[in-house]
Every structure is written in C-alpha cells, then in structure tokens.
N, C-alpha and C positions, 0 to 999 in steps of 0.2 A: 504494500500500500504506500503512495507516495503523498505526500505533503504538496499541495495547491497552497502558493503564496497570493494569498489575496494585495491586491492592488486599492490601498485607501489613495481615493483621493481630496490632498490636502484643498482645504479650501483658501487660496491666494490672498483672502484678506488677514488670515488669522499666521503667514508668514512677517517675517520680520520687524520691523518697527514701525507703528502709525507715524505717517507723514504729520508735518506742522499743519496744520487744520487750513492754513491761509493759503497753500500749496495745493489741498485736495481740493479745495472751495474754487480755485483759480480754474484746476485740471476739469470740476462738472463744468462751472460756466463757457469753458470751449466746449465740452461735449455739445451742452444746451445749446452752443450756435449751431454748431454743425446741425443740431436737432431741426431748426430754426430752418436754415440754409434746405436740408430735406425737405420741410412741409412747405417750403417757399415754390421748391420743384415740383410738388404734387398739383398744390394751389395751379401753377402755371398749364402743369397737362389738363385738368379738368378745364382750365379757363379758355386752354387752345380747342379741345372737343367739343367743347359745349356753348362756349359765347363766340366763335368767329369763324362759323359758317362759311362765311365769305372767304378765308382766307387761302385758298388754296385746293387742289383737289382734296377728294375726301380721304384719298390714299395717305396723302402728305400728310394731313391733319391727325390720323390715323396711327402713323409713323412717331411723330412727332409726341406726338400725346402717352405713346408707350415707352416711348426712349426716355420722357422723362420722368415717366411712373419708375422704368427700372433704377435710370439714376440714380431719385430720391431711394429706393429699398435698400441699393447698395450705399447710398452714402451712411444711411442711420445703421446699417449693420457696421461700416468702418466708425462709423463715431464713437461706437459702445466698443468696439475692441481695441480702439485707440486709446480709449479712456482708462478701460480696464489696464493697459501697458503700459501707460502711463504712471496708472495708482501702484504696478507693482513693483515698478522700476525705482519708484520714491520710496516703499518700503523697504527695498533691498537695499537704501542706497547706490542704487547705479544710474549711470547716464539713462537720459531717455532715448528712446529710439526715434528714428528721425526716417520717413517713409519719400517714396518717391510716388505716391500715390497725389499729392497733389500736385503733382504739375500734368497727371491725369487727368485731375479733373480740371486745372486751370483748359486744358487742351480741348474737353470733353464741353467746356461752354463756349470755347472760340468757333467750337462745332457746330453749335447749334444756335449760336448769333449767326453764322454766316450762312444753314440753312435756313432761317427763319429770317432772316435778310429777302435770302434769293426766293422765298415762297411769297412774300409779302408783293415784290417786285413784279413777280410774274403773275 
C-alpha cells in the first residue's frame, strides 16, 4: 500500500507578511480602474449594437460590438490576476511584475479607433 501525498493548497493571502494597508489600498484602486476601463468597453458594444443603426453595415456593427464585449471579459479577468500578483509580490516582499500586456491593449484601441474611424466614414 502506498502513501498519496495530498497537495494542500496554500491560500496566497495567509503567505508572508500583510502589505502597508496604503500599498494594498493603492494596488485595489488600479484594479477598480481597470474594473472601470472594462465596463466602459461593454457600455460602448451595447451603445455600438443598439443606438447606431446607422453606422455601418450590420456585419460591422456586429463585429465591432463582440470584439468589444471580449475585450472588456478579458480585460476584468487580467485586472483581478494583476491585482492578485501584485498583492502577493508585496507580501513576499518582491518586485512587482511588470507585463507586456499593455501595450496590447494600448494597440488593441488604436485598432478599433481606426476601425471605427473607417466605418463611421464609409
């Protein structure tokens, strides 16, 4: 008969040391933009779908309307796992990590000014 080592998993807040409270308070209210920044993106699909008929084929509008629904899901899922890396890297005392994800998304808006540009246009 052999021994199964069970696998506890630690829960991340109860490592290391609680950050300075003015540190963790700092790290939610960017999560909260980012939060902010998402429902700004949803806002916009629903207001592309539903209030501007006019603006294009319905394909486009279509397009347009989804790409930003995914946006925002994917942006609130990086916000919470940003946030979380954030809180654990301050417990552990270590640097934060520092992502290349946002110059995806700076890129991912120059994208869709410049389709929403050329749909408005045409």
């Amino acid at each position: 008969m052999t021994l199964k080592t069970k696998r506890v998993k630690t829960n991340w807040r109860s490592l290391g040391k609680a950050p300075d409270y003015r540190f963790s308070l700092a790290n939610e209210r960017t999560y909260l933009a980012w939060i902010r920044t998402a429902m700004a993106l949803l806002a916009g699909a629903i207001a592309i779908d539903q209030l501007t008929p006019e603006l294009a084929n319905p394909l486009i509008r279509i397009f347009l309307s989804t790409f930003l629904c995914l946006c925002s899901g994917l942006l609130a899922l990086f916000a919470y796992r940003r946030w979380a890396s954030n809180e654990r890297a301050m417990r552990n005392n270590s640097e934060l990590s520092y992502t290349k994800f946002l110059k995806i998304i700076s890129g991912i808006v120059i994208f869709l000014t410049t389709i929403i540009i050329i749909a408005i246009l045409l």
